[in-house]
C-alpha positions, 0 to 999 in steps of 0.5 A: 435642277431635278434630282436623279435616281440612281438604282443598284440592279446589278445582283442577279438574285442568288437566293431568289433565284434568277434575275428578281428585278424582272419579276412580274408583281402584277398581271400586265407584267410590271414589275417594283421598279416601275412602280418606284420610279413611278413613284421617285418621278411624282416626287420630282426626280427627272431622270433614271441612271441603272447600275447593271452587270454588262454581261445582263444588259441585254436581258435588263434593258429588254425586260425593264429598261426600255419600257420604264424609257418611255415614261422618263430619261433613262440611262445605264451604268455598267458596274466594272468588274475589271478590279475583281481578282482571279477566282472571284466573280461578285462585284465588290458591293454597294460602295463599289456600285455608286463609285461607277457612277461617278463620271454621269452623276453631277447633280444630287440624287438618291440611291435605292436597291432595284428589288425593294419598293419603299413606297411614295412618302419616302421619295416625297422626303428624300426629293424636298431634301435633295432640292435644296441640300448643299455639298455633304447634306445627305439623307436616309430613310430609315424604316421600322425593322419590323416593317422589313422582315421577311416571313420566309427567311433570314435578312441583314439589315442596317441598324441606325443609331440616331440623335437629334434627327441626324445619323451617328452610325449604321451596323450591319446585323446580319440574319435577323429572324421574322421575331427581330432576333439574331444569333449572337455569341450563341444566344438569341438576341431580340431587338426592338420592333421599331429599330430604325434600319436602313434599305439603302435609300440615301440622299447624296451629293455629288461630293460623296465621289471624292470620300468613295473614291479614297475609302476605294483605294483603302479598301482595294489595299488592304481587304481580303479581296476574295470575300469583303465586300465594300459597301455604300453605308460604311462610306457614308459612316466614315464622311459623318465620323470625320465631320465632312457630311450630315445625314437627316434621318427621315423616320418612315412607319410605311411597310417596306417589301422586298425580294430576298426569297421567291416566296417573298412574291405573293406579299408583294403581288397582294400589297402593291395590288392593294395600292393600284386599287386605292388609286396610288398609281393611276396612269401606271 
């Protein structure tokens, strides 16, 4: 059975400014995601499951969906708003968006963000991982936090604490300068240049449903529901603390990019037009 990827593309790009998924990064008008699903389906994955916001279908599907439809199975999930209370208008983040897949996705799959590209070695680790994971056999990408920088701005990022290969714990650092610094305490902290951190690209099986949706419940309980945010790595933390699943940390040296502001565009225009010249996307 091929593992299936399933993209977060629910965020509309607030910092970015508009719907950043859909921005062209080459002259022909293909944006990231074309290139890492073209990448995810060289390394074996068999089908495309989008977590979009209902009331941006329309323009998603237009702009993206229909034509990465005619190179592989596509098929959408819509990220239920119906839990958000009165006043509140973003969904509830990242845990929330993968638990919405949970009655389409039965086989193992990998999840990303829609605005990163992560490169192909990665999906070439995370699909051999996935083809013979068995139940709470999980995996990460975890890249070098100074191949995930933005020059243009601060980004949160999850530090990955690491042993023998496997993942202990994720803590999310948030507005991490271009210099590997952040604020903390009112003084300025740099870390390591080769930090591991995590993008979002995990290796799941389809057990994780069972740990989102009582993590789910917990948090709808007892979270400040106009401002938490319940998101996919926690989860994935609580399942390794409990001993109910092990995630194999794969160690990437590749340069990550990524649209967190609109200045990020000309770096990834100048990268990904680099690879089409090296060869990596014939056909594409």
């Amino acid at each position: 059975m091929k593992p299936t990827l399933v993209v977060m593309a629910a965020g509309m790009g607030s910092r970015f400014g508009g719907l950043k998924q859909a921005e062209p990064v080459t002259k022909d008008g293909k944006g990231i995601l074309d290139f890492s699903v073209y990448d995810a389906k060289k390394a074996g994955f068999g089908k495309v499951i989008f977590i979009i916001r209902e009331d941006m279908a329309e323009d998603f599907k237009r702009l993206i969906g229909e034509r990465i439809s005619q190179t592989i199975s596509v098929e959408y999930v819509y990220q239920d708003m119906s839990d958000l209370p009165n006043g509140r208008t973003k969904p509830f983040g990242t845990g929330h968006a993968i638990y919405c897949c949970k009655d389409i996705v039965k086989e193992p799959f990998a999840i990303i963000n829609a605005d990163d590209y992560y490169g192909q070695n990665a999906f070439f680790e995370i699909g051999k991982h996935l083809a013979d994971a068995k139940k709470g056999e999980y995996a990460m990408t975890a890249y070098l936090l100074e191949n995930t920088l933005s020059k243009n701005g601060t980004v949160s990022r999850g530090v990955c604490e690491v042993e023998d290969g496997y993942l202990k714990q994720v803590t999310e650092y948030t507005k991490i300068d271009s210099d590997c610094s952040y604020t903390f305490d009112g003084r300025k902290v740099i870390l390591p240049k080769t930090t591991p951190v995590s993008m979002n690209l995990w290796g799941l099986t389809p057990d994780i449903f069972e740990y989102i949706h009582k993590e789910y419940q917990d948090f709808l309980a007892h979270a400040d529901l106009m401002k938490d945010e319940f998101f996919i790595p926690t989860v994935i933390s609580n399942a390794v603390n409990n001993k109910k699943a092990t995630v194999r940390v794969y160690k990437n040296t590749d340069k990550w990019y990524g649209i967190t502001y609109r200045e990020d565009l000309e770096e990834i225009k100048d990268a990904i037009g680099g690879y089409i010249k090296d060869g990596l996307y014939q056909g594409l």
